[in-house]
N, C-alpha and C positions, 0 to 999 in steps of 0.2 A: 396647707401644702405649699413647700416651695420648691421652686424650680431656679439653676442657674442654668445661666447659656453665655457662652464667650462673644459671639459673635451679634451685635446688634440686628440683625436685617434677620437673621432665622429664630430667635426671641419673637420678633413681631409676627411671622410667617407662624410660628407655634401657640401666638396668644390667638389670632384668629382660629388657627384649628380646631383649639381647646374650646373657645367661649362655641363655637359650633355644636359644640356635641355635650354643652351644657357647664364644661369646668371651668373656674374661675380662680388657679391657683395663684400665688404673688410670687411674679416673673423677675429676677433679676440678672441684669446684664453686668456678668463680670465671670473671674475666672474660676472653675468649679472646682478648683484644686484647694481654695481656699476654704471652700464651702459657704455658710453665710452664720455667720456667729450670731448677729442680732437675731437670729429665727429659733437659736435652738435651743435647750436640747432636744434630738429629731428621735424620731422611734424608728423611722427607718430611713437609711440613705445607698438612692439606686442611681449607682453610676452608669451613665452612656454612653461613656468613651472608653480607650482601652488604656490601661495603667502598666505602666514600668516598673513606677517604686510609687505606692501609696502614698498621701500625702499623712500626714499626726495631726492635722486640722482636723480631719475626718473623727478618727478617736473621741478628739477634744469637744465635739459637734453631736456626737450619738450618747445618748444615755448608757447608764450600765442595764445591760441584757436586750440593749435595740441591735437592731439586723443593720450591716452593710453589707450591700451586695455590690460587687465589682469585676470587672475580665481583669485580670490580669496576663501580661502581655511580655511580648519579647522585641526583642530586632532581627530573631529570625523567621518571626510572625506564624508561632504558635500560640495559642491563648487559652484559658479556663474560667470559667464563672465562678467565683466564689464565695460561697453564701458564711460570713463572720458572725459573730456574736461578741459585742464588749461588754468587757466586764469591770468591778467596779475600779482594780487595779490601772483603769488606763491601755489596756490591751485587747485585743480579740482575736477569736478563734475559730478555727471551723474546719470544712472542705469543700471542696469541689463537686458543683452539681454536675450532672450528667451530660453528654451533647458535647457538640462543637459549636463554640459561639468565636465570633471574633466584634469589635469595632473598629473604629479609625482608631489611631493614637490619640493621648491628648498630645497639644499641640510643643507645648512645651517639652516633651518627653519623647520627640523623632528624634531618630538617628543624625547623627553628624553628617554634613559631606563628605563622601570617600578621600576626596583632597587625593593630595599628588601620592601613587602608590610606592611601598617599600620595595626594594629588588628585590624580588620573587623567586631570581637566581640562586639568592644567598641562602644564608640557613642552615639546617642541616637534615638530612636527607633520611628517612627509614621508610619499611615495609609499614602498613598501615592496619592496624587489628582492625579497624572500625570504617567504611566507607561512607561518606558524604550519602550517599544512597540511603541509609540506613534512616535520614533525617525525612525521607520522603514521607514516614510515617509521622502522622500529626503527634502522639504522645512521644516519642523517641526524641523527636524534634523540643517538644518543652520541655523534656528534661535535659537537652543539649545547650537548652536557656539559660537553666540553674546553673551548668558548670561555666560557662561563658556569657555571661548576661549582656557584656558591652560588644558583641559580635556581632558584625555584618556577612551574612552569605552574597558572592555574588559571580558568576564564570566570566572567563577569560582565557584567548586562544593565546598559547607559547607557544611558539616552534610547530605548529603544525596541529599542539593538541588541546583542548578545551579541559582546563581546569577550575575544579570551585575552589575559593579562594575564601576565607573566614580571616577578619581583619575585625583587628579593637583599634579605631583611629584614634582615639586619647592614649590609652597605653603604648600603641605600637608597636602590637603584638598580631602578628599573622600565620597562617596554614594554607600551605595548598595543596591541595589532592589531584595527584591526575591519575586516569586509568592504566594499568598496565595487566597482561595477561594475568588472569587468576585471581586478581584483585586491586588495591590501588597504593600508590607512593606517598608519605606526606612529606613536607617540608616545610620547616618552622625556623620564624625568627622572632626577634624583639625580645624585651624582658620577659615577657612569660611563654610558655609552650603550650598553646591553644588546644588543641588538639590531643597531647596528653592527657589535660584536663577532660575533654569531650569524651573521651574512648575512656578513660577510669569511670564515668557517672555513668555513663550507657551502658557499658558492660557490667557495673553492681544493680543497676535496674533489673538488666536481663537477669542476671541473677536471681532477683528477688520474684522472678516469674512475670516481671513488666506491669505490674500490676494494671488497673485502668486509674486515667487521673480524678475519679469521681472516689479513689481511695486513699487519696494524697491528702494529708492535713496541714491546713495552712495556720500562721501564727502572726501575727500586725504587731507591731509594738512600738517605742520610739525611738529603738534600735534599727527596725528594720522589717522586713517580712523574711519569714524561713518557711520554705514551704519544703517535707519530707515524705513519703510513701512508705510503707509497710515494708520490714526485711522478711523476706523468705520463712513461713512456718511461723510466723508473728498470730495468725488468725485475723487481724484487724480488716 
């Protein structure tokens, strides 16, 4: 068995705990993203931080047909356990167990500083199919991930009224919703239309009957992760 840990001081604090209660795994201090090549290949690998974008070291580290288990994660800090299987192609596959699980982020993989904000003024202005509200709900919210993965939520008072505000600060792309009788306003700028994108994913969800994300099938490969749900009358 091996264990990584990033941080020196909680390695020691975790080899005490272990030899306590009898285990005696080989501890290495360094960063988990990498995994640990000279130990493997692993039959299982159980991550304990939360993932943005997987690392392909992983892949590279698990036999064909060994389990990784992983959260995967957002920056609008929703998250899913996901139980993979690789295969002998280099890729794995799976879904999502049951529950709400979340971790910290790994450390590499937080959000950017908000940095100096875009004019909020600017943009351009419509009625809103889909209200910031709608993200209250924990799967709503991960699937608002998949359309906007580089996305910060955050409020903010204009003129008298409290708006949520969804900013990509690499791209430069933002949304803000404020309330207004009957429902809410958005307003968008930067290269891409956040928000667009947000209210098209959510609304083919709902469609598809919202499924639970314990029916959502994930894929790893060294393209990327693509994680999809069941369409409507699929049976899946």
């Amino acid at each position: 068995m091996t264990s990584v840990e990033v941080d020196p001081d909680v390695s020691v604090r975790a080899a005490t705990a272990l030899w306590t209660v009898g285990y005696a795994p080989h501890l290495v201090v360094g960063d988990g993203l990498l995994g640990h090549a000279s130990g493997g290949p692993y039959d299982r690998l159980i991550v304990t931080c939360g993932i943005v974008e997987p690392p392909t070291a992983w892949l590279e580290q698990v036999r064909p047909g060994g389990i990784i288990l992983a959260t995967l994660c957002g920056w609008l800090h929703s998250s899913a356990l996901a139980r993979l299987t690789v295969d002998a192609d280099g890729t794995a596959r799976g879904r999502f167990l049951d529950g709400q699980i979340s971790f910290m982020l790994a450390r590499p993989q937080l959000p950017p500083p908000l940095g100096v904000l875009p004019d909020l003024g600017a943009g351009t202005e419509r009625l809103a199919d889909v209200g910031p509200d709608a993200l209250d709900d924990w799967n709503t919210r991960f699937v608002a991930q998949l359309a906007a993965p580089c996305a910060q939520r955050f409020s903010l008072e204009r003129d008298g009224v409290m708006e949520t505000v969804f900013l990509d600060v690499a791209a430069g792309s933002w949304a803000a919703l404020r309330p207004v009788e009957g429902g809410w306003t958005v307003r968008q700028g930067g290269p891409a239309t956040l928000w667009d994108a947000v209210e098209d994913t959510v609304g083919r969800y709902r469609r598809d009957g919202a499924p639970a994300l314990a029916r959502f099938e994930v894929a790893f490969g060294p393209e990327g992760v693509s994680v999809t749900w069941p369409a409507a009358g699929s049976g899946r």
